[in-house]
ROLUMLUM-704862 format. One line per 3 residues: for each residue x, y, z of C-alpha. Coordinates in steps of 0.05 Angstrom, whole numbers, plus 32768, in hexadecimal, padded with zeros to 4 digits. Layout:
// ROLUMLUM-704862
X,Y,Z ~ ...
// end
This chain:
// ROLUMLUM-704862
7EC2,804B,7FC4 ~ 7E91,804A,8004 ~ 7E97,8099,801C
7E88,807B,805E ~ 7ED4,807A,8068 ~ 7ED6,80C2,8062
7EA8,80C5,809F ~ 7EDD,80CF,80D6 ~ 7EE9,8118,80F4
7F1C,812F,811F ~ 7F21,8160,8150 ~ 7F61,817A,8185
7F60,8178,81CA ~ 7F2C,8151,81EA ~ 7EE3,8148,81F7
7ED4,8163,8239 ~ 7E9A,8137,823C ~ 7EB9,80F4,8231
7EF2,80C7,8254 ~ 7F39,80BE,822E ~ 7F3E,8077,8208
7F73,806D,81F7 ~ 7FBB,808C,8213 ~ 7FFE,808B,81EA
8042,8098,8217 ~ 808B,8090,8216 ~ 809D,806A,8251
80BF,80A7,826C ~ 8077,80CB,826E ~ 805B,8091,828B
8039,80B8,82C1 ~ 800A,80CD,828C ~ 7FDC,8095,8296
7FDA,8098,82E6 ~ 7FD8,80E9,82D8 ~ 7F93,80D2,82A8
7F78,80A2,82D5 ~ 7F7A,80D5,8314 ~ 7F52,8107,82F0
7F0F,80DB,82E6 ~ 7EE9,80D8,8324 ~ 7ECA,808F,8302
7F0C,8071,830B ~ 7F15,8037,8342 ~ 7F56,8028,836E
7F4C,7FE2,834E ~ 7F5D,800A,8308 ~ 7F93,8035,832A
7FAC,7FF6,8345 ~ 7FB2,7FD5,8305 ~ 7FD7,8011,82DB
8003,800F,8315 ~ 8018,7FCC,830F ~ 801C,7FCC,82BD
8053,8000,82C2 ~ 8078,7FDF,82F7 ~ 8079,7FA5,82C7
808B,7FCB,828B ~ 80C8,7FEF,82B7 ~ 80E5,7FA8,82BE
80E4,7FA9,826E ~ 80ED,7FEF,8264 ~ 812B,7FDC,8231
8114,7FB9,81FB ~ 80F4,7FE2,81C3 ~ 80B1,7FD0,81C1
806D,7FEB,81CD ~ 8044,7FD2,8210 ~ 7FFA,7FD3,820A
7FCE,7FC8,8241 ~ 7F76,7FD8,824D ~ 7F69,8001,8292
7F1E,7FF0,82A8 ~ 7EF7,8030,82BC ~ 7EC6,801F,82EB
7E7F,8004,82C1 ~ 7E9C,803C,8289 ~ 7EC0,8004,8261
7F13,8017,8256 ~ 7F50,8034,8252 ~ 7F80,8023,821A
7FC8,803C,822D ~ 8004,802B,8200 ~ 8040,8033,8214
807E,8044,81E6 ~ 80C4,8023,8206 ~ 8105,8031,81F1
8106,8040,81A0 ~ 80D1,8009,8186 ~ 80CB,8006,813A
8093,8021,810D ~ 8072,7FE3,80FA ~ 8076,7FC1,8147
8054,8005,815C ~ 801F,800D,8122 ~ 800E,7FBC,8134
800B,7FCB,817D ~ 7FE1,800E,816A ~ 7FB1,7FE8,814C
7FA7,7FB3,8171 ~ 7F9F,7FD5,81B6 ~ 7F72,7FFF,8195
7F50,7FFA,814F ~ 7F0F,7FD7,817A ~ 7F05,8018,8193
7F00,8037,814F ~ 7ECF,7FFF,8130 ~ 7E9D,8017,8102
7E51,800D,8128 ~ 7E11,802E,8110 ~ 7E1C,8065,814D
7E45,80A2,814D ~ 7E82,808D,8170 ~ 7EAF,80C8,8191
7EF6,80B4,81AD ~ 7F2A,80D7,81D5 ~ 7F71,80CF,81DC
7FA7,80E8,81F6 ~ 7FF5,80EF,81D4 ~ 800F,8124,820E
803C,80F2,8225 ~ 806C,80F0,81E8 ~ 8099,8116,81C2
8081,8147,8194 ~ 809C,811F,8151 ~ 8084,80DB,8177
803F,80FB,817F ~ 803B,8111,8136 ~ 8049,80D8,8119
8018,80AC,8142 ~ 7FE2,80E2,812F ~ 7FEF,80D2,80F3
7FEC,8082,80FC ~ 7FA6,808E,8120 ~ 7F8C,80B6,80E9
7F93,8085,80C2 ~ 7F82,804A,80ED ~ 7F40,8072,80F7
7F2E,806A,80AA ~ 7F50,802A,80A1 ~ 7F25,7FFF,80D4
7EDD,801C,80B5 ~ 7EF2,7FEF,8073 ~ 7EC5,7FC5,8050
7ECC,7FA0,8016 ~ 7E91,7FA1,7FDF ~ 7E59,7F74,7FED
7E28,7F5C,7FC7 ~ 7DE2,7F3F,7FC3 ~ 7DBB,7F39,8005
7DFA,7F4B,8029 ~ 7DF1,7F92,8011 ~ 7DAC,7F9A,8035
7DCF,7F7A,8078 ~ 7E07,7FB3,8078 ~ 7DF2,7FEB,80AA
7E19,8030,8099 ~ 7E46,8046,80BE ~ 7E3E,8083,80EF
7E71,80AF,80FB ~ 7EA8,80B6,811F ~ 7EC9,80E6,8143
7F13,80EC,8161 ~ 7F2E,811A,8190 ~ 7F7B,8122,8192
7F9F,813B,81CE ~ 7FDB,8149,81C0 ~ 7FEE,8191,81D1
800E,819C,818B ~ 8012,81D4,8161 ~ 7FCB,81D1,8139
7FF1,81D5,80F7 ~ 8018,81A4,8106 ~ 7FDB,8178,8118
7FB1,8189,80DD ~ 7FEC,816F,80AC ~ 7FFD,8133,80D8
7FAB,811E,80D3 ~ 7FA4,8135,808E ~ 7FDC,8108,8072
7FCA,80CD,80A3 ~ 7F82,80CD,808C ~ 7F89,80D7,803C
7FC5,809C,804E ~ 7F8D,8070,806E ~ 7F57,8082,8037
7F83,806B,8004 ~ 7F9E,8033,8020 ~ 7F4E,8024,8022
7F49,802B,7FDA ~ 7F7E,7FF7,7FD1 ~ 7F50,7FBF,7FF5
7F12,7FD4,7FD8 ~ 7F2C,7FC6,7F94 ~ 7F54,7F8C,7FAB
7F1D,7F6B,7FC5 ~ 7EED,7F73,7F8B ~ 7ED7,7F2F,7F5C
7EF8,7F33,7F17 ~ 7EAC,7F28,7EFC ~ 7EA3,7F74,7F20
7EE9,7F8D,7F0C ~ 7F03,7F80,7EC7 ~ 7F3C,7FB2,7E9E
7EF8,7FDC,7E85 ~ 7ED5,7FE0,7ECC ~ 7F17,7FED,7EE7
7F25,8026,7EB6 ~ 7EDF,803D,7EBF ~ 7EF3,8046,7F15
7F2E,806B,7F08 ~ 7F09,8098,7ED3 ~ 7ED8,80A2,7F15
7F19,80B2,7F3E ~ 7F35,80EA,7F11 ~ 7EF6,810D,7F0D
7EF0,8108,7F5A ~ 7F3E,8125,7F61 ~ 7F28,815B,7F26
7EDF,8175,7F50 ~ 7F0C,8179,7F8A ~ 7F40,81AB,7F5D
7F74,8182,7F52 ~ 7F8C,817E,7EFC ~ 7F9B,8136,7EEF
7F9D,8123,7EAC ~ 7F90,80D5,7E95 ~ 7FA2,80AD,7E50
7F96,8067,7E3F ~ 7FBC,803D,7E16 ~ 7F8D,800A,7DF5
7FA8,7FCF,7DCC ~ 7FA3,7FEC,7D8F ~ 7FDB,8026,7DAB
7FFC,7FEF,7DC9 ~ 8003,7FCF,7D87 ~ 8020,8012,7D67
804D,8015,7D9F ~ 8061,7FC4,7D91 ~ 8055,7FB5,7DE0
8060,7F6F,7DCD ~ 8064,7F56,7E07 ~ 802C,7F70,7E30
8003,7F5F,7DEC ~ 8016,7F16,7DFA ~ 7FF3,7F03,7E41
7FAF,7F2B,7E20 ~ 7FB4,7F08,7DD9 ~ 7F7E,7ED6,7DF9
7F4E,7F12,7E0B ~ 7F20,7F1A,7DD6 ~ 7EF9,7F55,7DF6
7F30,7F87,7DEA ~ 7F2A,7FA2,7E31 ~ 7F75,7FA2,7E43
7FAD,7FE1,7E46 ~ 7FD2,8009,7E6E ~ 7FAA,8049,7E94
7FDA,8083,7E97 ~ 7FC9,80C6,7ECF ~ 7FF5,80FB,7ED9
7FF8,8133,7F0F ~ 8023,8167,7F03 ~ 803B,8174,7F50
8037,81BC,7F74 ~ 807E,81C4,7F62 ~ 80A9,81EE,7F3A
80B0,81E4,7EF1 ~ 80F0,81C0,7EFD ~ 80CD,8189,7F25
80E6,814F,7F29 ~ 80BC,8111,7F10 ~ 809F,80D0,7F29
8080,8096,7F0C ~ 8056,8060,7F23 ~ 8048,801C,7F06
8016,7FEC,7F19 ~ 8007,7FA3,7F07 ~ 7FC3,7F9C,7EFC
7FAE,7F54,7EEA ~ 7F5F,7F54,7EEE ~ 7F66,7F04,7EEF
7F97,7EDD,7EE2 ~ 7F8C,7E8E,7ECE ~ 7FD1,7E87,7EBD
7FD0,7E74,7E7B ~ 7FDF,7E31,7E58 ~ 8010,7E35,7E9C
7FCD,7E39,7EBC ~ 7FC8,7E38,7F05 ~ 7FA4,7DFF,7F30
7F68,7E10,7F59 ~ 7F85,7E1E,7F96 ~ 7FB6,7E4C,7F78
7F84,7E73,7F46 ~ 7F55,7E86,7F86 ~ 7F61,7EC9,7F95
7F78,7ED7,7F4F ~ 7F53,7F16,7F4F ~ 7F82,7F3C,7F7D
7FB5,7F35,7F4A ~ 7FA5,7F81,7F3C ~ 7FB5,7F95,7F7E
7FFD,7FB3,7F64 ~ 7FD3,7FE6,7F32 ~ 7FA6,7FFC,7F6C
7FDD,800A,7F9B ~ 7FFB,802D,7F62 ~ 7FBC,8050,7F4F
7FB0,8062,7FA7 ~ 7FF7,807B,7FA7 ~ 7FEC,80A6,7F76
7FAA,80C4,7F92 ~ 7FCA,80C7,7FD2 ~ 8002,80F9,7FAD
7FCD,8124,7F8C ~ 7FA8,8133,7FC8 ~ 7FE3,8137,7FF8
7FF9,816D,7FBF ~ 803E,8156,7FB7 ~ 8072,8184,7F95
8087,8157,7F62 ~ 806E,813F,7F23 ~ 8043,80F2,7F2A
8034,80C0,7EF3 ~ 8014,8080,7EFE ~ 800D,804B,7ED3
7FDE,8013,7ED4 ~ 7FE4,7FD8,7EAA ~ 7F9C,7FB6,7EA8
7F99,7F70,7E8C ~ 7F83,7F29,7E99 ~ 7FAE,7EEF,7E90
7F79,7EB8,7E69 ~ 7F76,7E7F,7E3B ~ 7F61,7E71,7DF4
7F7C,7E56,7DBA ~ 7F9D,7E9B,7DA3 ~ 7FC2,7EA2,7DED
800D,7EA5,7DF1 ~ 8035,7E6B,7E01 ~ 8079,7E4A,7E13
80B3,7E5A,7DED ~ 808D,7E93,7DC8 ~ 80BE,7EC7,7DB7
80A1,7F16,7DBD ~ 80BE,7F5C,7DBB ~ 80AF,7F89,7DE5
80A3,7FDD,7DDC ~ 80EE,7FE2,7DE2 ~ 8106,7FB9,7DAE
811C,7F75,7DDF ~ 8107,7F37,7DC7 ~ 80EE,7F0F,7E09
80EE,7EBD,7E06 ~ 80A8,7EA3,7E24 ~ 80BC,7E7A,7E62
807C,7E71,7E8A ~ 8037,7E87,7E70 ~ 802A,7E9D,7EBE
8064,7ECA,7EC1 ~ 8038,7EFE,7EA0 ~ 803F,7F33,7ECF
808C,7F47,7EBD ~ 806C,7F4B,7E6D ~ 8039,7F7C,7E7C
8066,7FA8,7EAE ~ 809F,7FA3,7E79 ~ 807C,7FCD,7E46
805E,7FF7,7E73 ~ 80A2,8003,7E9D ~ 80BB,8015,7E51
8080,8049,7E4C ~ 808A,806A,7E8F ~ 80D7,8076,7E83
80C4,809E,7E3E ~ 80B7,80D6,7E79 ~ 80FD,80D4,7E8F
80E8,80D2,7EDD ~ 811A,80D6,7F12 ~ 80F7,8099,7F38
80CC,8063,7F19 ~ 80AE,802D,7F4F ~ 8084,7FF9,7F3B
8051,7FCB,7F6A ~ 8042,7F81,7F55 ~ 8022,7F47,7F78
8062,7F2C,7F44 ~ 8078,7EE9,7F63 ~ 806D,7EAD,7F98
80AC,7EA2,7FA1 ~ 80B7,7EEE,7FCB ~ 8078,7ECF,7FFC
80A4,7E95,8003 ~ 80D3,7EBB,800D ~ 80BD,7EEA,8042
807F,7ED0,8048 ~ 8045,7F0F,804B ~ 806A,7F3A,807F
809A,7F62,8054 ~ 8091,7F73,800F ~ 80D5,7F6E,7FE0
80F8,7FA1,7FBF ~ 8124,7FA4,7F86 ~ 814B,7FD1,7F66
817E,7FEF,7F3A ~ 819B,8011,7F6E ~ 81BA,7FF3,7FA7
81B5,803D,7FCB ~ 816D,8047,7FBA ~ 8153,7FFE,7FCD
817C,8008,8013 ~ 8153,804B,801C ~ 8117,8025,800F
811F,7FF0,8047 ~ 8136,802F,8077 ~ 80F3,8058,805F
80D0,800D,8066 ~ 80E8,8000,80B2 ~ 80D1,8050,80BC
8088,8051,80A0 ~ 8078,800A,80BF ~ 806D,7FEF,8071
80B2,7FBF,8071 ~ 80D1,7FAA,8034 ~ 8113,7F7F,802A
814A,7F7F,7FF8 ~ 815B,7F52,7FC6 ~ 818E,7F50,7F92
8184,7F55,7F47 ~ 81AF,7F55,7F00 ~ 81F7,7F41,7F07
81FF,7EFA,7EFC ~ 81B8,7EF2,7F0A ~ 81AE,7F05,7EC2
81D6,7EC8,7EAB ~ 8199,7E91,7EB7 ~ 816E,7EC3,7E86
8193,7EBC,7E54 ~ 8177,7E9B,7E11 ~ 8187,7E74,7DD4
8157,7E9D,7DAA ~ 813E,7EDD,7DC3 ~ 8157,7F21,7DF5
8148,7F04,7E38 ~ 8127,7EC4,7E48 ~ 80E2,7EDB,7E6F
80EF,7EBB,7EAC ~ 812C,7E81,7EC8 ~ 8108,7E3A,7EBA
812C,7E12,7EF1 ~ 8135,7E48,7F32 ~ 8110,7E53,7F6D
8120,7E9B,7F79 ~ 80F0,7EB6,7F3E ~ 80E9,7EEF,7F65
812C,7F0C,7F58 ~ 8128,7EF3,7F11 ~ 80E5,7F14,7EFA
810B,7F5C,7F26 ~ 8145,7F4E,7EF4 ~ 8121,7F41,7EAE
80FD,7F82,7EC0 ~ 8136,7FAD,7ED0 ~ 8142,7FA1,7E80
8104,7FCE,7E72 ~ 8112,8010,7EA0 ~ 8132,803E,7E71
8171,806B,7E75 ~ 8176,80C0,7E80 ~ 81BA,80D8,7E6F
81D2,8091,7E5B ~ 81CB,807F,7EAA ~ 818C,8051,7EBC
8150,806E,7EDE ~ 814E,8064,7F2E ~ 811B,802F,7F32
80FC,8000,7F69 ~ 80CA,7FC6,7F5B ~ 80A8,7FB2,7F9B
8092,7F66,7F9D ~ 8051,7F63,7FC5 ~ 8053,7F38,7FF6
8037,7F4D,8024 ~ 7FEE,7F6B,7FFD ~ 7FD4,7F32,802F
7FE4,7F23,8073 ~ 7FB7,7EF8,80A1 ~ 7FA0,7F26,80DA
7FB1,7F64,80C2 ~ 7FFC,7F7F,80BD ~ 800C,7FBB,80D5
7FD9,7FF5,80E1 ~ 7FA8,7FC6,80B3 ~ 7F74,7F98,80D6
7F59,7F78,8098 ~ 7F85,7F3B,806F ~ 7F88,7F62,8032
7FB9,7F97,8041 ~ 7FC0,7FCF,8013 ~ 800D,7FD1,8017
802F,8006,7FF1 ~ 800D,804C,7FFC ~ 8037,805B,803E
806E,8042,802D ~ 806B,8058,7FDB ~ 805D,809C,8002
8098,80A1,802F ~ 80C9,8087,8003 ~ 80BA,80B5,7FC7
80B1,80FA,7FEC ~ 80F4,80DE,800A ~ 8118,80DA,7FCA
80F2,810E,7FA2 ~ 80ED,814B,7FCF
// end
């Protein structure tokens, strides 16, 4: 990754030298911005004038929950950004107004850019959090995706950048709040960069070969993380049938499942979480294979291993007291006259024999076995990221992500930890009599229902069959549909179309259940 992201300090209280640009109040502080604008001799009446007239506008509004964003012109000094917070407006509608009220201000350019603002006029918890949300909004607008060829000469580094947060909290307090924010942000980076790379540049070996790069980055740094891979030949021992299926067509023997493990700063009777990631390199479909239109932008279809993978970086550096590991299962769907087809009949690592459905269903095979190997841990909390299914986009289309479960208390805690950290997912049902269209003639589980439209709460069913059992009662598990790893415009705190959905949220809602 370009350490250019890492080029953002911050600093508390404010640069004597420099204007405030942006301002963040409750409307009950309001005053803050008149109370900003009186103290710089460069500001006009005309300015004055219009800050008046913004909050008399907002006061008319004052009850809906929603954040009011408006740019104060200093006099031939460019702006003020002020934002202001009325009545209890929800993460996401204040990350979105966040950013865009302000991410221009935090652009990358080739010049050292310093920027002030102020949080005095909220609560203490309010101004924590959106320390926090600008910490990372500072890393996440200097991405950039991998270039190559004469584009890499045109790319002009970065310089750096340098925010000053006045807030009058406890330094502590502020040090955490920007610490988490910006490791948040750097990961959530990580997630797009690998997203975004060709499957020519990233492949299950180049892939491996990146997160090999990773560990020894978290080990320099002090932190012990172990990592295992399970090539096909384990896989084989194992009889992971069916992620051995969707690679039978790879000849190059570059697919398996990349296991890390951190073991938390917690006592010895930690408890224990595991990660899985889907991490198609390509995927053509198979003999199911995919039309043009729909095999562009194939390569992203290992975007639910690298928010996996982020996650779990995000845990070791953030030093959480619990134990992490993440599982990545590294493939690519292809074709060639030794690739599995319809009606094929495999068995996967824990013994259930799975009817072939669709050849493009391949994601739920490779997560199957490797939801199998991540319960031999006995964690108290398995989640698992997937760009799984069309059917969730249509759906939701790519606002929300959606979230299954095998427990209905657990998948309500994730919307509520959603709706909180701004990353929304929605519930959807799974099992029941949902099971009764997977049914088959000749096998365990048919792969997939041939004749519905809700595939989405199909594929979250047939994998529920592979998360194991502590104590005879199943493991507390969530798969997350992504939906929403792109988003035209930006969603959120993120500018750019490819998101990098999950590390907030995976964030929030584990430390939720864990700690």
């Amino acid at each position: 990754m370009n350490q250019e992201w890492k080029n953002v300090e911050f600093q508390f209280g404010r640069d004597p030298q420099a204007k405030y640009d942006l301002v963040v109040t409750d409307f009950g502080s309001r005053m803050t911005i008149q109370h900003v604008l009186d103290e710089h001799e460069n500001t006009g009446t005309l300015a004055k004038t219009k800050a008046q007239d913004e909050l008399k506008k907002i006061k008319k509004e004052e009850d809906h929950a929603e954040v009011k964003s408006f740019s104060i012109p200093y006099e031939g000094q460019g702006a003020l950004v002020a934002a202001i917070f009325c009545g209890q407006p929800t993460a996401f509608v204040a990350q979105t107004a966040l950013r865009k009220a302000f991410a221009k201000k935090l652009t990358p350019d080739e010049e050292d850019l310093i920027v002030n603002v102020n949080l005095r006029g909220l609560k203490e918890s309010h101004a924590k959090e959106i320390m926090g949300w600008i910490a990372s909004l500072s890393h996440v607008v200097r991405f950039r995706p991998e270039v190559f060829g004469k584009k890499q000469t045109e790319q002009k580094p970065m310089g750096k950048l340098t925010v000053y947060l006045d807030s009058g909290l406890n330094k502590k307090v502020s040090i955490d709040a920007i610490k988490e924010g910006q490791i948040l942000g750097f990961c959530n980076n990580q997630v797009k960069y690998l997203a975004d790379l060709p499957s020519n540049v990233l492949n299950p070996t180049t892939y491996r070969e990146k997160i090999q790069k990773m560990v020894k980055e978290l080990t320099s740094e002090g932190s012990k993380v172990e990592m295992n891979f399970f090539d096909k030949k384990q896989l084989q021992k194992r009889n992971a049938g069916a992620f051995l299926a969707v690679v039978n067509a790879d000849h190059n023997d570059r697919a398996g499942i990349v296991h890390l493990r951190y073991a938390g700063t917690g006592s010895k009777n930690k408890k224990k979480l595991a990660l899985v990631g889907k991490g198609l390199c390509f995927d053509t479909g198979g003999y199911n294979v995919k039309t043009g239109n729909f095999m562009y932008n194939m390569h992203r279809d290992m975007t639910g291993s690298a928010v996996a993978l982020s996650l779990f970086r995000a845990m070791v550096e953030l030093e959480v007291p619990f134990e992490v590991n993440a599982y990545m299962a590294l493939a690519e769907n292809l074709i060639s006259h030794e690739a599995y087809r319809p009606n094929d009949v495999v068995v996967a690592s824990n013994g259930i024999s799975i009817e072939v459905v669709d050849t493009d269903a391949e994601g739920r095979m490779v997560l199957s076995d490797t939801l199998v190997l991540a319960s031999e841990k006995e964690p108290d909390l398995i989640i698992d990221f997937a760009t799984l299914t069309g059917s969730v986009v249509r759906a939701l289309d790519t606002r929300r992500c959606g979230a299954y479960s095998n427990s209905l208390k657990f998948s309500d805690l994730a919307v509520k930890v959603g709706e909180r950290c701004g990353e929304r997912v929605w519930n959807f049902p799974i099992g029941e009599d949902y099971e009764d269209a997977l049914k088959s003639d000749i096998a365990d589980v048919r792969q997939c229902s041939s004749s519905s439209s809700s595939d989405h709460i199909y594929a979250a069913t047939f994998l529920s069959k592979f998360v194991g059992k502590v104590n005879n009662k199943p493991i507390t598990w969530l798969h997350v549909d992504l939906a929403a790893d792109t988003n035209k415009g930006g969603l959120g705190l993120i500018p750019s179309e490819t998101t990098g959905f999950g590390v907030r949220f995976g964030y929030n809602l584990a430390n939720e259940f864990l700690k």
